[in-house]
C-alpha positions as CSV (number, residue, x, y, z in Angstrom):
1,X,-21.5,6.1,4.0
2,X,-18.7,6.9,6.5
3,X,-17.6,4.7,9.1
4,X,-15.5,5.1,11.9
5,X,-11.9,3.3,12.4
6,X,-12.6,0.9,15.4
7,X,-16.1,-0.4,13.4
8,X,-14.4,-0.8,9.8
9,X,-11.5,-2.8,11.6
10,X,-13.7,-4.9,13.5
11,X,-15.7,-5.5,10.0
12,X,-12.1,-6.6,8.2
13,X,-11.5,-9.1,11.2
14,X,-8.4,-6.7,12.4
15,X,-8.0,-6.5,16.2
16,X,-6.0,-3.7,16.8
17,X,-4.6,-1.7,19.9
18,X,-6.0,1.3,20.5
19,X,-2.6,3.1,20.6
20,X,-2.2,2.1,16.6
21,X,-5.7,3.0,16.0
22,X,-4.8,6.4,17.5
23,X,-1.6,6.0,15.2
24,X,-3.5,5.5,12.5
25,X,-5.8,8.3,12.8
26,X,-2.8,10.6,13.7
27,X,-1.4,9.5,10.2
28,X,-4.8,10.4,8.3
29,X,-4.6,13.9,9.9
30,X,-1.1,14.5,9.5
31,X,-2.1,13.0,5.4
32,X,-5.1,15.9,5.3
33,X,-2.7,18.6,6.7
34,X,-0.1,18.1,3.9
35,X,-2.4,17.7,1.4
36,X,-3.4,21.5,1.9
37,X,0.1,22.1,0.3
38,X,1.0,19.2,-1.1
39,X,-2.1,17.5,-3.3
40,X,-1.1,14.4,-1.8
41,X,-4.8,13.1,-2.2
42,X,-7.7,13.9,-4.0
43,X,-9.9,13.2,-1.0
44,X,-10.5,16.1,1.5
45,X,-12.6,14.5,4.0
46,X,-11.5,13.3,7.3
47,X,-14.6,10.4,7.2
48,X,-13.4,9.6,4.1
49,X,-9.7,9.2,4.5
50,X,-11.4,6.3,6.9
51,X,-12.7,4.2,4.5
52,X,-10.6,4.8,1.1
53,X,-7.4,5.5,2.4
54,X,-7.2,3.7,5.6
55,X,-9.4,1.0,5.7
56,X,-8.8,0.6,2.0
57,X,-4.9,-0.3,2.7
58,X,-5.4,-2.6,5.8
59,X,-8.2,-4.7,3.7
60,X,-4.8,-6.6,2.4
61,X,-3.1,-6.9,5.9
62,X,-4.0,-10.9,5.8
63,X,-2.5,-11.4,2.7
64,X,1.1,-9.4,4.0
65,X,3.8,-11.9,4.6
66,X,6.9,-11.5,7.2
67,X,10.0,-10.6,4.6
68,X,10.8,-6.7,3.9
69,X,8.1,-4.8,2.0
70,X,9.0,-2.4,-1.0
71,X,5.8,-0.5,-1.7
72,X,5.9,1.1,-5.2
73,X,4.5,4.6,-6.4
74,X,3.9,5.3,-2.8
75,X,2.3,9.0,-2.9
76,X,0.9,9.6,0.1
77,X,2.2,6.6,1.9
78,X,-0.5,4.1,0.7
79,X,-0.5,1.3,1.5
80,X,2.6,1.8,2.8
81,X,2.3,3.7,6.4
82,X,-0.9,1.8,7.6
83,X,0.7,-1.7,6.7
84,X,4.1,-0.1,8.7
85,X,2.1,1.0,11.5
86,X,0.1,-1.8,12.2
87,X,3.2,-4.3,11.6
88,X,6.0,-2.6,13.7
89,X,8.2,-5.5,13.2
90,X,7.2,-5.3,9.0
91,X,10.5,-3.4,7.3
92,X,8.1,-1.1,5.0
93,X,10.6,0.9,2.3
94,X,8.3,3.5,0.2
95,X,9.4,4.7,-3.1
96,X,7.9,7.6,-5.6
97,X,9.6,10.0,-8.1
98,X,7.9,12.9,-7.0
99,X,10.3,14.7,-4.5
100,X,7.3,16.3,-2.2
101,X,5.6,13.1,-1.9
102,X,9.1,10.9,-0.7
103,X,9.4,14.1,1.4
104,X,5.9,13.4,3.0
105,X,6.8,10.1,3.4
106,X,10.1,10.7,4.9
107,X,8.5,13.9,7.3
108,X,5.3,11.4,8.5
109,X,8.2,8.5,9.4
110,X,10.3,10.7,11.8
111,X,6.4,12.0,13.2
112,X,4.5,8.8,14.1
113,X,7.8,7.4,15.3
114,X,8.0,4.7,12.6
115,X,11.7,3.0,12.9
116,X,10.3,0.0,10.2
117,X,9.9,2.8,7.5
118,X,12.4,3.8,4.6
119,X,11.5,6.3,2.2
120,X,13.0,6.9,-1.3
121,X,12.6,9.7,-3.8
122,X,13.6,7.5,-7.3
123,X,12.4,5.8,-10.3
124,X,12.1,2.3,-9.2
125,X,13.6,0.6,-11.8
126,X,17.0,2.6,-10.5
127,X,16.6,1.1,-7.1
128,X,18.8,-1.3,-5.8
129,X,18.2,-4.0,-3.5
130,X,15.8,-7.8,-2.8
131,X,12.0,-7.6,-1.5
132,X,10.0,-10.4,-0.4
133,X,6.9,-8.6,-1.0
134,X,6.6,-5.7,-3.3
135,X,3.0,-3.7,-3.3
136,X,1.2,-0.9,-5.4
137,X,-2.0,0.8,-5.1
138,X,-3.4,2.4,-8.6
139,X,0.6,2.3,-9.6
140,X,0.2,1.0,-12.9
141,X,-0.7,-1.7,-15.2
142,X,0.4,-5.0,-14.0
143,X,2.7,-6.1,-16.8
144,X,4.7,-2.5,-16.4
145,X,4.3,-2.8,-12.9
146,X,5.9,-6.2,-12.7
147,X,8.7,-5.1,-15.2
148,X,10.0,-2.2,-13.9
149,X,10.2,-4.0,-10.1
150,X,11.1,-8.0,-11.2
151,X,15.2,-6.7,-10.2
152,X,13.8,-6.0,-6.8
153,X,11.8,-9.4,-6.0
154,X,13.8,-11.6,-4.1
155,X,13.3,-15.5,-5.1
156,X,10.2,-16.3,-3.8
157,X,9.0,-13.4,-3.3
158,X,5.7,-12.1,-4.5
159,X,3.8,-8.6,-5.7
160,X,0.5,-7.7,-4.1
161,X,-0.9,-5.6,-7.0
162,X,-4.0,-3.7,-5.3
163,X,-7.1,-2.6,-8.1
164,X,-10.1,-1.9,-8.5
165,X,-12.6,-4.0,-10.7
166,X,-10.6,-7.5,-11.5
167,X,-8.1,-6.5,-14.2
168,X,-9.0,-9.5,-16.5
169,X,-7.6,-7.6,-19.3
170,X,-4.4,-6.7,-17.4
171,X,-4.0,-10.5,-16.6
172,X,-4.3,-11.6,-20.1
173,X,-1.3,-9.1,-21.0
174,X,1.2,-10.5,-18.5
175,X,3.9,-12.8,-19.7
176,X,4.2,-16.4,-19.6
177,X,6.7,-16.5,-16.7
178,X,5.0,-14.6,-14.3
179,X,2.1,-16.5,-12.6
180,X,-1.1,-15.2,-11.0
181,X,-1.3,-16.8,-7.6
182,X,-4.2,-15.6,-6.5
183,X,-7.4,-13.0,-7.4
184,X,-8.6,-11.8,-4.2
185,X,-11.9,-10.1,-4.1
186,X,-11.5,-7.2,-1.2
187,X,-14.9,-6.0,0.7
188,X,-13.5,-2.5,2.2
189,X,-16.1,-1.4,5.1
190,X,-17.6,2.1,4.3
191,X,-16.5,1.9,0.2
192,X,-19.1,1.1,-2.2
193,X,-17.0,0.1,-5.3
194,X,-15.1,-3.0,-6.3
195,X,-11.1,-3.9,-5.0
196,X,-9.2,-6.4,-5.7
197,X,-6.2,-7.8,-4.4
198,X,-3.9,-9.5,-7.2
199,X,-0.8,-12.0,-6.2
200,X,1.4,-12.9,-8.6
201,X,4.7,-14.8,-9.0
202,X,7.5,-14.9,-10.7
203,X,8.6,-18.3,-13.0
204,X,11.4,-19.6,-13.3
């Protein structure tokens, strides 16, 4: 079932300008136009990109907090760009190890005008620096992806681990001293499968 932009928005309870709307759909082309080159995306289809890719990112908007954003294994810029564009005062920094995507990244930055976005081609447990809130998207299992990104979470601070069906098993694998906060079912407009948006914290 596709859905258009301004209906799945008004379905996740996001009120948005129609100049980001029109930022966000210039992103989604600009995501379809590299991916020609680039297999940046397995999806093809403009009505598509709506609901998996754009939708699919902004379903967590809610649960973003105020303090710089470090969004891990980035690809094509999900969640990454649609959290940047629809928080222009959000400092969004993107990180993959594949060169073409952080070139992506870096390209679709400088062409929706994104000044909040930083873009780094590394592996991101040689990154340096302190992130409130540190996201992934089908990045990896959550015990790896809270060790290779604990250096980067500044006290505090939490990860916003986006999956599919509840990782139960996932859950049960993580250590002692990092805390689940919160198990947030997700109800994306236009996708017919299961998402779910894990917090988690780190002990002392």
């Amino acid at each position: 079932m596709s859905i258009d932009l301004a209906t799945g928005l008004a379905q996740l309870g996001i009120d948005l300008p129609e100049t980001t709307q029109a930022q966000l759909l210039a992103f989604r082309d600009l995501l379809l136009k590299w991916n020609k080159t680039y297999n940046l995306t397995a999806l093809r289809d403009p009505a598509q990109a709506i609901s998996h890719h754009l939708l699919d990112s902004l379903a967590i908007l809610p649960h973003v907090g105020d303090g710089p954003l470090l969004d891990v294994g980035s690809g094509g810029g999900l969640p990454g760009i649609p959290l940047a564009i629809t928080r222009p005062t959000l400092s969004v920094s993107m990180v993959d190890t594949v060169q073409k995507k952080a070139t992506f990244l870096q390209q679709a930055a400088i062409q929706l005008g994104l000044k909040n976005v930083t873009a780094y081609h590394a592996r991101v447990e040689q990154l340096p620096g302190q992130y409130t809130q540190i996201s992934s998207r089908a990045f990896a299992e959550l015990k790896l992806f809270t060790d290779l990104t604990r250096h980067l979470l500044a006290p505090g601070g939490r990860w916003l681990a986006m999956k599919g069906v509840r990782p139960d098993d996932e859950i049960a694998a993580l250590p002692s001293d990092i805390i689940v906060e919160q198990i947030i079912p997700l109800h994306v407009p236009g996708l017919d499968a299961e998402r779910h948006l894990i917090l988690l914290k780190a002990g002392s």
